[in-house]
N, C-alpha and C positions, 0 to 999 in steps of 0.2 A: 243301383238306386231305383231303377223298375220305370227309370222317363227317358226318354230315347230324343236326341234333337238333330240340329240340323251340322252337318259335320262329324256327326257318327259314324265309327265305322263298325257295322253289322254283319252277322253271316249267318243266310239261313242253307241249311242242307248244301248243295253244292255250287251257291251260289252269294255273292256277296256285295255290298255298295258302300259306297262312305255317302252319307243321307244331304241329298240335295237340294231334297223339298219334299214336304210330305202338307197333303191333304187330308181333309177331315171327311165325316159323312155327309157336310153339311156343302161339300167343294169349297171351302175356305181351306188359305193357308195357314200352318200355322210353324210355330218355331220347337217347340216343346210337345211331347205328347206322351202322358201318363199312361198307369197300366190301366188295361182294356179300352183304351181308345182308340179305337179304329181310323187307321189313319194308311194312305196310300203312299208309297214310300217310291222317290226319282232318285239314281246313282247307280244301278245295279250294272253291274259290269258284263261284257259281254253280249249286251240282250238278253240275259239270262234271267230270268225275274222268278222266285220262288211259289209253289201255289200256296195257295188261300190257308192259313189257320198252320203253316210253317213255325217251327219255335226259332226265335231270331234272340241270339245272343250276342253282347256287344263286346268287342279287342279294338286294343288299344292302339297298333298299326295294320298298315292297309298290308304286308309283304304278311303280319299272324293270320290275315281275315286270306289271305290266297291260302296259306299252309292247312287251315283248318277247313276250308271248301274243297281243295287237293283229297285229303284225307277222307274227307266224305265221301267222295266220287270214289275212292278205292276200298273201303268198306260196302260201298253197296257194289264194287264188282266181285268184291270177296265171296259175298253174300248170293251170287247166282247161281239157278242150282243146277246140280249135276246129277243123271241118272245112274252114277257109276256105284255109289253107295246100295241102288235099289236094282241094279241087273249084273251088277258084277262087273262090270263094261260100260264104255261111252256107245254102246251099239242105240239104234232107236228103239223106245218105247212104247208099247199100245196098252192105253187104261181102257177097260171097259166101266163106262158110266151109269148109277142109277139115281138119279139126283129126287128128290124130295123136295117140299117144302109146305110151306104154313097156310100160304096165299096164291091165290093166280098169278096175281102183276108180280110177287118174287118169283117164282116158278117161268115166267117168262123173262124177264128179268136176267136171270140165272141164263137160260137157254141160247137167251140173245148174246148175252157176252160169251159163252164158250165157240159159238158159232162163229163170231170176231176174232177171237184168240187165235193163232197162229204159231203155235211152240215151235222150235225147231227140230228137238230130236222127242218128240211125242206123237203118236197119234190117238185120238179119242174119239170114242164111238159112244150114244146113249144106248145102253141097251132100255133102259126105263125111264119115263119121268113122271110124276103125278103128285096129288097133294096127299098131306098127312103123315103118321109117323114111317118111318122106314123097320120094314118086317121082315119075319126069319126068310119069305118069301123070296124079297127082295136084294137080300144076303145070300140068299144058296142060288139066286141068276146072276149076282156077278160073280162068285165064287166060280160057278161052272162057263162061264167066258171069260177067264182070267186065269 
């Protein structure tokens, strides 16, 4: 029906609530809330609370809204990847990096998050970074460190 209320039971991604109270933009409560009305939703089980712009689909009992957050959690462990397909083996990895981009603040951007990243069975090295397209240059130096 596309109106979500209070005593719904929802489930987004791996997480799920039967709707306890939901809040508006405005901090008022309300009871009922249409589509695209942004609204802050109390019940969510475990602490667990889904992020922002999550697709929240509504079931009918609370034991369908666990089966179906279950299911989730084991689809995205399905989904983790493995280097065995690309080395032949779970042995560790080293990607040689020439990253590109459009702009500075992406290019930085970019640089700051791989620097955070922490894989487990990878290591990565930039051999380049800089702006603009990516050239045969750029292609035949990770070629020859890879």
């Amino acid at each position: 029906q596309g109106i979500l209320g209070i005593g719904d039971v929802i489930v987004a991604g791996s997480a799920w609530a039967r709707v306890r109270q939901m809040i508006n933009d405005r901090g008022e409560a309300v009871k009922r809330a249409g589509a695209s009305m942004p609204v802050r939703v109390s019940g969510w089980r475990g602490g667990l609370s889904p992020p922002a712009g999550e697709c929240i689909i509504e079931v009918e009992l609370e034991q369908e809204a666990r089966d179906v957050a279950a299911s989730y959690d084991a689809a995205a462990a399905a989904k983790s990847l493995s280097l065995k397909p690309i080395f032949g083996s779970d042995e560790k990895g080293h990607f040689p990096l020439v990253i590109k981009a459009d702009t500075q603040g992406s290019l930085e951007a970019i640089t700051k998050s791989l620097a955070t990243y922490d894989p487990v069975d990878v290591t990565m090295s930039v051999l380049s970074s800089g702006l603009g397209n990516v050239t045969d240059g750029d292609v035949d130096m990770a070629a020859a460190a890879g």
